[in-house]
N, C-alpha and C positions, 0 to 999 in steps of 0.2 A: 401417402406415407413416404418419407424420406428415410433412406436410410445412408450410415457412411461405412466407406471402405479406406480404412486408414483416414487419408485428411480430404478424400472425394466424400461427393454427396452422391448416392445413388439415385436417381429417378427413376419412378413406373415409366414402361413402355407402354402408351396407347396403341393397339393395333384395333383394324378394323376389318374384318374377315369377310369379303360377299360371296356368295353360294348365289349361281344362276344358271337356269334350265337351258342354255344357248340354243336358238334353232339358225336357220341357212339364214334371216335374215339381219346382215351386219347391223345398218343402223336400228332397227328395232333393240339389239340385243345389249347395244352400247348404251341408247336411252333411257332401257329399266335398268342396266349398270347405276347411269346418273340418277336416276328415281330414284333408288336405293341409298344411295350416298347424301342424297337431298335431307339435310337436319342433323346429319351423322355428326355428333359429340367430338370437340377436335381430336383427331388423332394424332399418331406419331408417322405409324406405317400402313397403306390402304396395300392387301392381298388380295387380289381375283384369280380365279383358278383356271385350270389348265384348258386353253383354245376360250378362252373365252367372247371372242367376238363375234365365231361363228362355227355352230356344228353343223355336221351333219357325210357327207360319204367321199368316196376320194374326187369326183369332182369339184362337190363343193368346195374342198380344203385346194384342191387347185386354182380356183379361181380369186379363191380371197389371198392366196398368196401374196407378198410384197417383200421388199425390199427393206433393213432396219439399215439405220432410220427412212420412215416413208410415214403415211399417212396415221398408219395406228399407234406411230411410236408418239409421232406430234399430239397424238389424241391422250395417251397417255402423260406428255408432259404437260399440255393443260391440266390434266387430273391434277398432278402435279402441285402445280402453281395455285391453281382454286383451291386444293383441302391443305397448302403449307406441309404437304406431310411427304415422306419415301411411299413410292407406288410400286409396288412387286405385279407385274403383266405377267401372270401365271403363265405363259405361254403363248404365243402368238405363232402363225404360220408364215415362218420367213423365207422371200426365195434371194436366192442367190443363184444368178441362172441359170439353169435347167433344174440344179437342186433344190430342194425343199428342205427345211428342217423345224422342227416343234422346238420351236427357242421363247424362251423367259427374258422378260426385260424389267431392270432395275432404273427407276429414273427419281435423282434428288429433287428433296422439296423446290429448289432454284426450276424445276423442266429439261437441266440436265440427264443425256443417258449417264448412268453409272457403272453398269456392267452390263453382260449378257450372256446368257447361256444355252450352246447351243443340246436339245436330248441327246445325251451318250447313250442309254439304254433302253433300247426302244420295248414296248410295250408287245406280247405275245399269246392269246389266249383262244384257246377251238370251245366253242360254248357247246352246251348240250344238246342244242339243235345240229351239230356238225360242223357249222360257219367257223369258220379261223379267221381272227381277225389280229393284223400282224402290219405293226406301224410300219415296218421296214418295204413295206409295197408302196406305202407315200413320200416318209421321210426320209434322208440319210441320217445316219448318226453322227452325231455333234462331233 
């Protein structure tokens, strides 16, 4: 359905929202990423949500560290290029040398990066077992 605004035509925004259960193993995680998206109706905007390439405990998230642009940003601009659509990288674990930060990457339909952002406000909660779990022991803030 088109609608106008003044003498524009408005278009629907396709987005495409994927929900996945990340464990410590990268390329597994990235693959049912691609599984998922495999048939997906074209879209406008493809969303994956926060650390999605790989969870799991502060070494883990030490290890998959990288550098933006490095490998999962390339991996992202293929998404990119293959679905013609804006890719929102709900977050990735960027290092910048000895720091760490939970940063989001924007990459245009072209595989260009578009922006990036790095967490301002990092995440804080003591769950009912006692455990405190407090991004600011992994990340800095943006």
């Amino acid at each position: 359905m088109q609608r106008t605004h003044g003498q524009r035509k408005i278009q629907p925004l396709r987005v495409g929202i994927v929900q996945v259960d990340s464990g410590a193993d990268r390329q597994a995680n990235l693959a049912r990423i691609e599984a998922l998206l495999d048939g997906l109706p074209p879209t406008d905007v493809l969303a994956l949500p926060e650390v999605f390439a790989v969870r799991g405990g502060d070494a883990a998230y030490r290890a998959a560290a990288e550098p933006v642009p490095g490998p999962l940003t390339a991996w992202l601009s293929g998404l990119a290029r293959a679905h013609g659509a804006w890719v929102l990288g709900g977050s990735l674990i960027e290092r910048d040398g000895d720091r760490l930060y939970n940063t989001a990457v924007l990459v245009g339909p072209d595989g260009a990066v578009r922006a990036t952002y790095r967490k301002l406000h990092l995440f804080e909660a003591r769950l009912e077992s006692g455990e405190t779990i407090r991004e600011a022991d992994t990340y800095e803030a943006g």
